[in-house]
ZAMARGU-4260 file (C-alpha; in steps of 0.2 Angstrom, whole numbers, plus 5000, padded with zeros to 4 digits):
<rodrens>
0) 4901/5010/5074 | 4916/5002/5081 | 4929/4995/5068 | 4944/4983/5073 | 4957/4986/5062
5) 4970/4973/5061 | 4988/4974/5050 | 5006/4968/5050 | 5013/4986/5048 | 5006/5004/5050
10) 5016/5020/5048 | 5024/5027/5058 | 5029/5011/5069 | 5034/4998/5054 | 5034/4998/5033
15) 5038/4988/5020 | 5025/4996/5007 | 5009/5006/5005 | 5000/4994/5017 | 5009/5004/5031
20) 5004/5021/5022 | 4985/5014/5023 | 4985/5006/5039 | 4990/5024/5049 | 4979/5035/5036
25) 4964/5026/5036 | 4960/5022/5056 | 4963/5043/5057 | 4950/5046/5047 | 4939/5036/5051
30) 4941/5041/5068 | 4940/5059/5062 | 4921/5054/5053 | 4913/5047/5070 | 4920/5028/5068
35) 4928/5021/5085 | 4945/5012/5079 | 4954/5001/5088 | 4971/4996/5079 | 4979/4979/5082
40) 4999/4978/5079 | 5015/4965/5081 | 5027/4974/5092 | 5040/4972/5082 | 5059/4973/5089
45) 5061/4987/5076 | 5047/4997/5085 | 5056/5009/5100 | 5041/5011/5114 | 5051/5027/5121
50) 5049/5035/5104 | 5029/5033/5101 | 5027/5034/5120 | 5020/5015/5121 | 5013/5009/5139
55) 5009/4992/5144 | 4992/4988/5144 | 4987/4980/5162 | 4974/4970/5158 | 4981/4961/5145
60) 4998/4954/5150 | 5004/4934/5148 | 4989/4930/5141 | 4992/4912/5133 | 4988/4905/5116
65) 4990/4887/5109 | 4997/4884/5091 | 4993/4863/5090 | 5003/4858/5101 | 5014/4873/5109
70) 5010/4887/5120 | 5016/4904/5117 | 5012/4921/5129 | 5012/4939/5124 | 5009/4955/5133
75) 5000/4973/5125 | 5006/4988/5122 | 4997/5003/5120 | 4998/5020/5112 | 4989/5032/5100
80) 4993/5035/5081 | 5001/5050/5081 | 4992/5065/5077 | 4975/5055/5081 | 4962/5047/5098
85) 4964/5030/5089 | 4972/5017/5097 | 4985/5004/5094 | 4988/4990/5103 | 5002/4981/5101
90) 5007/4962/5101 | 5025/4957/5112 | 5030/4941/5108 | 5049/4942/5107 | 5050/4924/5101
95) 5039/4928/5084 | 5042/4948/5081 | 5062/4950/5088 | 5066/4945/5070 | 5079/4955/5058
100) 5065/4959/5044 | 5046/4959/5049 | 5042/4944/5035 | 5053/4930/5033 | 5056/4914/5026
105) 5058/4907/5043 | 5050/4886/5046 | 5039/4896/5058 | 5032/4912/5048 | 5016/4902/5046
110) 5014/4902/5064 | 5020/4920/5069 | 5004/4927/5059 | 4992/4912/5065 | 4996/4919/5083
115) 4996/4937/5078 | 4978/4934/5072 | 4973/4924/5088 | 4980/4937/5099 | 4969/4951/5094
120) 4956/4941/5097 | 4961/4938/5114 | 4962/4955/5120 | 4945/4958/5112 | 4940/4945/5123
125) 4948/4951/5140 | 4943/4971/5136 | 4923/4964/5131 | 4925/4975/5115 | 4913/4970/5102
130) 4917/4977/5083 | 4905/4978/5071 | 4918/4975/5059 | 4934/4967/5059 | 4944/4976/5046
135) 4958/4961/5040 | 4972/4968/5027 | 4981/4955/5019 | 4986/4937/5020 | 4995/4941/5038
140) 4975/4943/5044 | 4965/4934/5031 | 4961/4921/5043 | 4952/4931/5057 | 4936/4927/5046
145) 4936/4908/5048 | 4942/4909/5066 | 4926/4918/5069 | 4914/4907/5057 | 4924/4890/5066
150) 4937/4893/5081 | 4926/4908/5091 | 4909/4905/5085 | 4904/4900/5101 | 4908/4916/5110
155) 4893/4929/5108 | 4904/4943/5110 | 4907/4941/5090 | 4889/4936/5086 | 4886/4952/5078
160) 4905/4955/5071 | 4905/4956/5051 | 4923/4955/5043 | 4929/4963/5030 | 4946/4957/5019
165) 4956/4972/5011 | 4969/4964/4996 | 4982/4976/4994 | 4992/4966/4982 | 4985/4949/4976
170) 5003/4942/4972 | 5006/4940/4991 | 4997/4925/4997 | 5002/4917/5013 | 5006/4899/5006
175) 5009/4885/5019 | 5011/4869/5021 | 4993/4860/5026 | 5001/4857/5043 | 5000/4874/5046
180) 4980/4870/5047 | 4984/4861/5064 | 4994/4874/5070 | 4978/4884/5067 | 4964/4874/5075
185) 4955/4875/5061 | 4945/4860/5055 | 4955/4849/5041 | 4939/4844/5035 | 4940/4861/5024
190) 4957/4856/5016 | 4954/4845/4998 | 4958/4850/4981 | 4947/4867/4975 | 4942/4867/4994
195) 4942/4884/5004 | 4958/4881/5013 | 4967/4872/4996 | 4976/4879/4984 | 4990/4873/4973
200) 4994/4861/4987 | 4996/4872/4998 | 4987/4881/5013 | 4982/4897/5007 | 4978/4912/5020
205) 4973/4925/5006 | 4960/4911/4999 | 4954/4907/5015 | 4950/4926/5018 | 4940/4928/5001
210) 4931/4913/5006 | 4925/4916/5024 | 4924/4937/5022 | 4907/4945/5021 | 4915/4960/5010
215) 4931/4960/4999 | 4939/4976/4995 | 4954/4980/4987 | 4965/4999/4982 | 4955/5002/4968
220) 4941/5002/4955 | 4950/4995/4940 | 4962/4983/4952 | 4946/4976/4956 | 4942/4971/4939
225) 4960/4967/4934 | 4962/4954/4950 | 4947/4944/4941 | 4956/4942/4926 | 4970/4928/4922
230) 4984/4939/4919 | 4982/4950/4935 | 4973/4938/4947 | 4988/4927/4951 | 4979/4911/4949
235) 4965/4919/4964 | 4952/4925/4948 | 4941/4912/4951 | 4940/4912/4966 | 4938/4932/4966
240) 4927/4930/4953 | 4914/4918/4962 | 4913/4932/4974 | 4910/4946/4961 | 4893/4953/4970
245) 4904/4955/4986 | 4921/4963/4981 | 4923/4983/4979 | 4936/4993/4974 | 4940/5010/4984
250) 4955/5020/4981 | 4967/5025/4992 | 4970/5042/4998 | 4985/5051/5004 | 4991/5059/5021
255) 4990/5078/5013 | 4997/5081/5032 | 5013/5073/5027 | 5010/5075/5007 | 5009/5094/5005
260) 5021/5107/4994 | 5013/5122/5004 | 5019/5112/5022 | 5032/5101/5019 | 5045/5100/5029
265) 5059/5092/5019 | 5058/5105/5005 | 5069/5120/5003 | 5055/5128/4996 | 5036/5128/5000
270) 5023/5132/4987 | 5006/5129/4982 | 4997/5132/4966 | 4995/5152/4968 | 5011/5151/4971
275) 5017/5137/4958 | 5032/5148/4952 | 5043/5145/4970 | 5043/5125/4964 | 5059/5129/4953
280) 5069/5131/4969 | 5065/5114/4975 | 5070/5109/4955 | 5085/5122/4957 | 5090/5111/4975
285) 5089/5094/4969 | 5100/5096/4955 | 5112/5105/4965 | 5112/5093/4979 | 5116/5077/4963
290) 5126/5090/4954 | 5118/5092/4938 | 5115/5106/4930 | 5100/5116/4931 | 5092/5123/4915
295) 5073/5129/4915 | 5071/5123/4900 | 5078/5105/4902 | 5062/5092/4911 | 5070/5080/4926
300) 5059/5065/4926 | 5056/5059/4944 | 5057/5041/4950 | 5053/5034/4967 | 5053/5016/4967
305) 5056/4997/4968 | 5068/4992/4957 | 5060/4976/4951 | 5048/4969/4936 | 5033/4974/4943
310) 5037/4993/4944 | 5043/4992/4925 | 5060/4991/4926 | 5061/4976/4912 | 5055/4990/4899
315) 5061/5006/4903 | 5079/4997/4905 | 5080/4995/4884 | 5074/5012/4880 | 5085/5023/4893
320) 5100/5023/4884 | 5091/5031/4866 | 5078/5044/4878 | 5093/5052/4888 | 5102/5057/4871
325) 5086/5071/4871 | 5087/5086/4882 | 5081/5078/4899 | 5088/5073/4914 | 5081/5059/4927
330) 5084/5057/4946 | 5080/5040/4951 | 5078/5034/4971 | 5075/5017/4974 | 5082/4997/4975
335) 5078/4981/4972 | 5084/4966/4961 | 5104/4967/4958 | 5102/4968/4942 | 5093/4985/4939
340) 5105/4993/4952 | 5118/4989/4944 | 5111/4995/4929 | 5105/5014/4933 | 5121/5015/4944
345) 5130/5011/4926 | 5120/5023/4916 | 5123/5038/4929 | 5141/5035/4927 | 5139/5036/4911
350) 5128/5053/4908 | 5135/5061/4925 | 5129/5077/4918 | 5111/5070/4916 | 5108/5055/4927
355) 5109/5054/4947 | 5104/5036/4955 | 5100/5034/4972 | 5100/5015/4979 | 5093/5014/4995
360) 5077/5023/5002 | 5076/5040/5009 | 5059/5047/5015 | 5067/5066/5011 | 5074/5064/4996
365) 5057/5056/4990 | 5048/5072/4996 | 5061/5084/4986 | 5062/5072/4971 | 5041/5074/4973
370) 5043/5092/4972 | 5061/5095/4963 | 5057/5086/4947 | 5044/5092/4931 | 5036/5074/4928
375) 5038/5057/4938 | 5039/5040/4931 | 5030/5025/4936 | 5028/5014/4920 | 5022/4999/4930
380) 5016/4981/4925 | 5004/4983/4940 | 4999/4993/4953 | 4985/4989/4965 | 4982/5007/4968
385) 4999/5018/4968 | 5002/5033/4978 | 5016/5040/4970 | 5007/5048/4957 | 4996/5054/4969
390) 5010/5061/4979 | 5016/5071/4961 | 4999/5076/4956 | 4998/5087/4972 | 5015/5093/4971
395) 5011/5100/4951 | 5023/5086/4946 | 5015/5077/4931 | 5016/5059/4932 | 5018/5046/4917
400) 5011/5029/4921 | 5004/5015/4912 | 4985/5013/4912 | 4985/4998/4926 | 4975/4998/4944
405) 4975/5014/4953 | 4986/5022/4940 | 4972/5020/4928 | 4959/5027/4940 | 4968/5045/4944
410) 4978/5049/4931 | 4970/5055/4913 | 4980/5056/4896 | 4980/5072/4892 | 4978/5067/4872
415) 4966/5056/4876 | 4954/5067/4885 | 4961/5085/4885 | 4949/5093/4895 | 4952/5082/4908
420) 4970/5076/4908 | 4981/5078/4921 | 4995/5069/4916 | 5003/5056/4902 | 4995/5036/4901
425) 5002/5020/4890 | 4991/5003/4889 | 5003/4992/4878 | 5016/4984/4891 | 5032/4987/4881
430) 5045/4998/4879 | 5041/5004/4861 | 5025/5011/4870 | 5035/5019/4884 | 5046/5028/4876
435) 5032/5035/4863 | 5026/5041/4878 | 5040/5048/4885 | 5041/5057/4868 | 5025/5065/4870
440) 5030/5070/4887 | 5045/5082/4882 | 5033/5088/4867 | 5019/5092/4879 | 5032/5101/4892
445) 5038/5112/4878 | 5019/5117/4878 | 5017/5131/4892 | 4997/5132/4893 | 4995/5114/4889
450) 5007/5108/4901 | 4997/5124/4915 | 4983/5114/4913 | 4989/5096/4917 | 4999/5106/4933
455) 4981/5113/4937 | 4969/5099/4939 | 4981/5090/4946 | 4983/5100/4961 | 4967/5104/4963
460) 4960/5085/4964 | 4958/5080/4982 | 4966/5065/4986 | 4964/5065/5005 | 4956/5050/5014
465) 4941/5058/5018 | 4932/5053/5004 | 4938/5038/5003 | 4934/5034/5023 | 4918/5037/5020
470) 4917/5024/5008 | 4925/5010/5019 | 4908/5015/5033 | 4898/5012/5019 | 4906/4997/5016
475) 4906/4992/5034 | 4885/4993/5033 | 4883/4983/5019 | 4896/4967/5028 | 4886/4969/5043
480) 4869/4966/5030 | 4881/4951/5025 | 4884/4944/5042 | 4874/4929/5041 | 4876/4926/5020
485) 4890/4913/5023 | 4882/4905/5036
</rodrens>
């Protein structure tokens, strides 16, 4: 089977969030369970070609493409992901991707990701490559379905080519004005009030996708369910809804070549379940390196994270003062709205000896807060899939998270289902629930063979892609039975 794989940032070239993580995971192993994967990319000005050892691609080189009524040309790039046969291709267009941040509220950002789209289809053109799938991610690619269905339908080249619309998070939409239609050469006739280009006034890429798509999937089983609802479809549930039979939730797995205590590189101290006991040095290390003191018997809480609403932030902020007063400590990376940052900075200045805030990102110290810290924090509003608490359940770091999308789906309350919990869960959204939570946290942590057992399951689960791979080629079949559904 051959899959086209089309996204607006991959690790290890360009990130903004766990669409990266997926988009440089996922091709791998597929690739690694028989798929041929070809990878389609912006080259971005951020992306260095010496770096990943990038080559232009000669038969793919000022190749034109119309947007209305201007002309724009790019040239290819082409590399490998690293570690992997797969192959990325990479669009140059200085003019779209020479830009300061790789989304922006630029008049033209409608354009830059009608082009990206046309472009792959392009170069599928001049190589002959026929996918069976075109896997979109996103608004950025959420188009690519209707281009086949309208702009390319005459081309037998993508007769056979099913497509497949991955939502990572439904709050990102791609709203443009209707003119943007134009730009796209896509038929006006589609545009009216509760029509598949419409929504709120507005032309909608994501709505577009769901529409035109043979096969909807999303990060997980219970984000799939939620996105149907009112409070967690941001005004798409109906839409997602009317297309129940053909959306699937598969959960995202983790990179256990980069995510892995007993490998690591950015620890002080490897270790692995057998040998659980070296993880105090890793605990011994971050506290030294923030200055806090160490005590065995005191927890640090973990937390790696956007500092905004949606991570939680609007309930742990009225709790923190009255939960530090126990015997804890915390060790928060992140940043995000002003506000929160000036908030945690404030608190750690206040409890030098038991807070230490971090604004910015740093992959390292993500890895060594991971590994350093007894529990990790991720009381979210939602979370499509997460992989944070993926990342501390294989590290034997006991996450607390509220019961929302992929949190819900890997991580069991320990007093809800002893005999299967690998960690703490809260349903309520509010900040009385969290720090009841919390509470039990420090009790539970107290409890050696209880707290052993959470540690236990939790590095034993696999999280890899594998599994989750061979759900996406299972996926792929049933689009492919869908091809002529829409029609």
């Amino acid at each position: 089977m051959k899959v086209c794989f089309v996204s607006s940032e991959c690790v290890p070239y360009a990130k903004t969030g766990g669409l990266a993580d997926v988009s440089g995971a996922l091709p791998k192993a597929l690739t690694e369970v028989g798929i041929d994967v070809k990878t389609f990319l912006p080259l971005y000005s951020t992306i260095n070609i010496d770096d990943f050892n990038l080559k232009p691609d000669p038969e793919n080189q000022a190749i034109r493409v119309n947007l209305g009524r201007s002309t724009h040309f790019f040239n290819t790039w082409k590399g490998t992901l690293p570690g992997s046969p797969a192959e990325v291709y990479f669009i140059d267009c200085p003019d779209f991707y020479h830009r300061s941040k790789l989304y922006t509220n630029d008049p033209d950002e409608a354009e830059r990701f009608i082009f990206f789209q046309q472009a792959v289809l392009r170069i599928l053109q001049n190589i002959r490559w026929t996918p069976d799938v075109i896997h979109c991610n996103d608004w950025q690619t959420a188009l690519m379905p209707a281009f086949l269905k309208m702009n390319f339908r005459w081309d037998r080249l993508f007769e056979k080519t099913a497509t497949l619309l991955s939502i990572h998070n439904i709050g990102y939409q791609g709203r443009f004005s209707k003119d943007s239609i134009y730009g796209a050469g896509l038929p006006y006739l589609h545009y009216y009030p509760g029509g598949p280009f419409e929504f709120y006034d507005s032309f909608c890429f994501l709505k577009t996708g769901i529409m035109f798509s043979e096969i909807i999937s999303t990060v997980s089983q219970t984000y799939a369910r939620e996105i149907q609802t009112f409070e967690f479809g941001a005004g798409l549930d109906g839409v997602l809804h009317g297309r129940k039979d053909d959306l699937y939730g598969i959960l995202n797995g983790i990179d256990d070549g980069v995510w892995n205590p007993d490998s690591d590189s950015h620890l002080v101290q490897n270790y692995n379940l057998d040998s659980f006991l070296k993880k105090k040095k890793n605990k011994q290390a971050l506290l030294e390196e923030f200055y806090l003191p160490y005590d065995a018997k005191v927890p640090v809480i973990g937390m790696v994270t956007r500092l905004a609403i949606q991570k939680g932030l609007d309930i742990f902020r009225p709790i923190m003062e009255e939960f530090i007063q126990q015997p804890v400590q915390f060790v928060i990376l992140g940043s995000g709205e002003p506000e929160y940052e000036q908030f945690l900075q404030h608190i750690a200045e206040k409890y030098p000896d038991k807070v230490a805030v971090t604004i910015g990102f740093n992959e390292a110290l993500a890895h060594q807060i991971t590994a350093g810290a007894d529990m990790f924090l991720m009381p979210s509003h939602y979370e499509p899939c997460g992989l944070n608490q993926m990342y501390s359940l294989n590290y034997g770091t006991v996450p607390i998270v509220r019961k929302t999308g992929g949190l819900a789906d890997t991580v069991k309350d320990y007093h809800e289902v002893p005999d299967e919990g690998n960690g703490l869960t809260f349903f309520d959204y509010s900040d009385t629930e969290l720090l009841e939570t919390l509470n039990r946290a420090l009790k539970l942590f107290r409890n050696k063979p209880a707290w052993k057992k959470m540690v236990t399951r939790g590095m034993q689960a696999d999280f890899s892609w594998h599994a989750s791979a061979e759900k996406y080629v299972e996926l792929y079949d049933v689009a492919q039975k869908n091809l002529d559904k829409l029609d």
